[in-house]
TORLO-63239 format. One record per residue (C-alpha): residue in one letter; chain; x, y, z. Coordinates in steps of 0.1 Angstrom, whole numbers. Each point is the difference from the previous one (the first is absolute). Layout:
BEGIN
+------+------+-------+-------+-------+
: code : unit :  east : north :    up :
+------+------+-------+-------+-------+
:    a :    A :     X :     Y :     Z :
...
+------+------+-------+-------+-------+
This chain:
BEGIN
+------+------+-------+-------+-------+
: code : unit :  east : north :    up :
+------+------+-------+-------+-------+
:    x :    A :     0 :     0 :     0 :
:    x :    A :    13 :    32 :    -7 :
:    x :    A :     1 :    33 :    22 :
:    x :    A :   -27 :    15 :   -14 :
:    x :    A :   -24 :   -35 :     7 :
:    x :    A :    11 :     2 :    36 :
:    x :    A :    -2 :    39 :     3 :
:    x :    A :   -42 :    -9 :   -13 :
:    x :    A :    -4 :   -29 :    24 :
:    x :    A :    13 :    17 :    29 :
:    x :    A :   -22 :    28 :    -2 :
:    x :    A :   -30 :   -18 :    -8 :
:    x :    A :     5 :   -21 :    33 :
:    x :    A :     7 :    39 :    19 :
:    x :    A :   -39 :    10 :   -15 :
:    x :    A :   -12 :   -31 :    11 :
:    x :    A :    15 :     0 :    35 :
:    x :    A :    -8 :    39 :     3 :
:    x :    A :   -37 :    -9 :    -3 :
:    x :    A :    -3 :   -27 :    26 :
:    x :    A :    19 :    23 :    19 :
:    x :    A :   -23 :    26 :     0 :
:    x :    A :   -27 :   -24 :     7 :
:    x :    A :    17 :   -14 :    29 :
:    x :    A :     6 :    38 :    11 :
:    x :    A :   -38 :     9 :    -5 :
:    x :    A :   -11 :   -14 :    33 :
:    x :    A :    27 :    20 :    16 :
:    x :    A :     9 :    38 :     7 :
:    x :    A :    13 :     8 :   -36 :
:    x :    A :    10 :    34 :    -9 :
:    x :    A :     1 :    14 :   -37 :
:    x :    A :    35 :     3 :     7 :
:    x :    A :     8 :   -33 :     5 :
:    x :    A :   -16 :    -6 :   -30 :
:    x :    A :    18 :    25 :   -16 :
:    x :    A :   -29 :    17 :   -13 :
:    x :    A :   -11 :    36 :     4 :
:    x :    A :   -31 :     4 :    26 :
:    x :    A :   -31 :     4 :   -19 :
:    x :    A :   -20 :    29 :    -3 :
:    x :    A :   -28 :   -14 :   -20 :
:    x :    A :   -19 :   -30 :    15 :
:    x :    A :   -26 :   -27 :   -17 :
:    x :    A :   -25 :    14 :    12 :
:    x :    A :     4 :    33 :   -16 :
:    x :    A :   -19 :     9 :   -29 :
:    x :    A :    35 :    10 :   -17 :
:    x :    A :    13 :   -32 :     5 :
:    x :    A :    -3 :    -8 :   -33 :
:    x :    A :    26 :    21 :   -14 :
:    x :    A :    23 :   -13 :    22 :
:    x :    A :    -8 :   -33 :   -15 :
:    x :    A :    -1 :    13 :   -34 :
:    x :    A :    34 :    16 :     4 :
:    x :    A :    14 :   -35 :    13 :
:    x :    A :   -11 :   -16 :   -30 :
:    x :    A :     9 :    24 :   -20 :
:    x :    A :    40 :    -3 :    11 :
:    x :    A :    -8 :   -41 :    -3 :
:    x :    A :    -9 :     2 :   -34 :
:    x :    A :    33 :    21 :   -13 :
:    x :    A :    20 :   -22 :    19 :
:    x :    A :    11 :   -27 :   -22 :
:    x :    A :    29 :   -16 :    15 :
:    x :    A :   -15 :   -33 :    17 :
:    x :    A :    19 :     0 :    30 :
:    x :    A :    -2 :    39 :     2 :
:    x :    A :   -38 :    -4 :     1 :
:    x :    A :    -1 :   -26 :    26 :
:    x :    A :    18 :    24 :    23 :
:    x :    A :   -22 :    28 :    -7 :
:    x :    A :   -33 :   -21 :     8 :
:    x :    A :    22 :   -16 :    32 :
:    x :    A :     0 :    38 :    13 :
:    x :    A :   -36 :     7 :   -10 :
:    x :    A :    -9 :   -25 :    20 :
:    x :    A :    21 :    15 :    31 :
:    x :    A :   -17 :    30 :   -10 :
:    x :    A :   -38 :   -16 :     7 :
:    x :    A :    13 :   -20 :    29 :
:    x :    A :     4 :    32 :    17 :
:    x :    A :   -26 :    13 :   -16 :
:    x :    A :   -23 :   -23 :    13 :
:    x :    A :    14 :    -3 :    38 :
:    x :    A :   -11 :    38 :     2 :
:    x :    A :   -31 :    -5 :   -16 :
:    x :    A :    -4 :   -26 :    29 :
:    x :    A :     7 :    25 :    27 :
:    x :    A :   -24 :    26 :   -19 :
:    x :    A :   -29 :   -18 :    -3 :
:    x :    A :   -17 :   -31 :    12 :
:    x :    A :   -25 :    -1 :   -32 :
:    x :    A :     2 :   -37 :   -12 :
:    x :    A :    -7 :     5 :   -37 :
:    x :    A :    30 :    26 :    -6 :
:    x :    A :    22 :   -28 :    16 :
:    x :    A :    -9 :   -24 :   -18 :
:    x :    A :     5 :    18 :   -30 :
:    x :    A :    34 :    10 :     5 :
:    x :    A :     7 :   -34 :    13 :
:    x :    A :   -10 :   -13 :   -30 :
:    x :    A :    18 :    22 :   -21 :
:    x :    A :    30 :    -6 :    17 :
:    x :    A :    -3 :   -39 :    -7 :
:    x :    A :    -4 :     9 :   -37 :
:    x :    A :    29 :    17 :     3 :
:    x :    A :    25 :   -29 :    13 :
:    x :    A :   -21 :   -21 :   -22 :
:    x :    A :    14 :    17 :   -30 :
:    x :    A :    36 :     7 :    15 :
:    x :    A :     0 :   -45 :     6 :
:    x :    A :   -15 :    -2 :   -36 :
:    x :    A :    32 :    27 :   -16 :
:    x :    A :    23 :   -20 :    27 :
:    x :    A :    -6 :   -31 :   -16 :
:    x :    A :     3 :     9 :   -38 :
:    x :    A :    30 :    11 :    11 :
:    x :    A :    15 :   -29 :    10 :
:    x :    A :   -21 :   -20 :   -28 :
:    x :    A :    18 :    20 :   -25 :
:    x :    A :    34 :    -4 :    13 :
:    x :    A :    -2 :   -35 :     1 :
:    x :    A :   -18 :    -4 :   -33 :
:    x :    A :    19 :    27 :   -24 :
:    x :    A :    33 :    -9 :    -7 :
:    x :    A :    10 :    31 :   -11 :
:    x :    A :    -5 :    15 :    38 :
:    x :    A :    25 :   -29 :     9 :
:    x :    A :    27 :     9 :   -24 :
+------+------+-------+-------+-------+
């Protein structure tokens, strides 16, 4: 395997354990700077929110690099980690939990999905091997 196979493997197994880590962490006091993540301003339950997640996939969509995007959705998903343990100290209303819940598990849903084409693709193209 050459550098470059090992330089995509490596990182794909960093995503992967920098989203169980944050789900570990989610049960715990987690700051957005342990996440390194800004604190957000904007919450789910705002009827803004949408731009924020318009913005988000706006930057996913022009950012073509595989690996590159795997990161990017790795720190969304900090992002609505903390977005959602404020949410929980803000309000108690079920449905607007739920929500944001759910669209958090979307979100590592796709981040496992790019994950796994990842590694799919370096051990299926032999010209990512070269």
């Amino acid at each position: 395997m050459n550098s470059f196979c090992k330089k995509l493997i490596f990182y794909c197994l960093l995503i992967a354990a920098m989203a169980i880590f944050s789900l570990a962490l989610a049960e715990e006091d987690v700051t957005a700077q342990d996440l390194g993540v800004a604190t957000p301003n904007i919450l789910p339950d705002n009827k803004f929110y949408f731009l924020k997640e318009w913005q988000r996939n706006l930057k996913l969509g022009f950012t073509f690099n595989p690996v590159k995007k795997a990161e990017l959705r790795q720190t969304i998903l900090n992002e609505k980690l903390i977005e959602l343990k404020k949410l929980s100290e803000k309000t108690q209303d079920p449905e607007t939990l739920k929500k944001a819940t759910e669209n958090y598990q979307k979100g590592l849903e796709k981040l496992n999905s790019q994950i796994q084409k990842i590694k799919d693709t370096v051990q299926t193209n032999p010209k990512v091997n070269q």
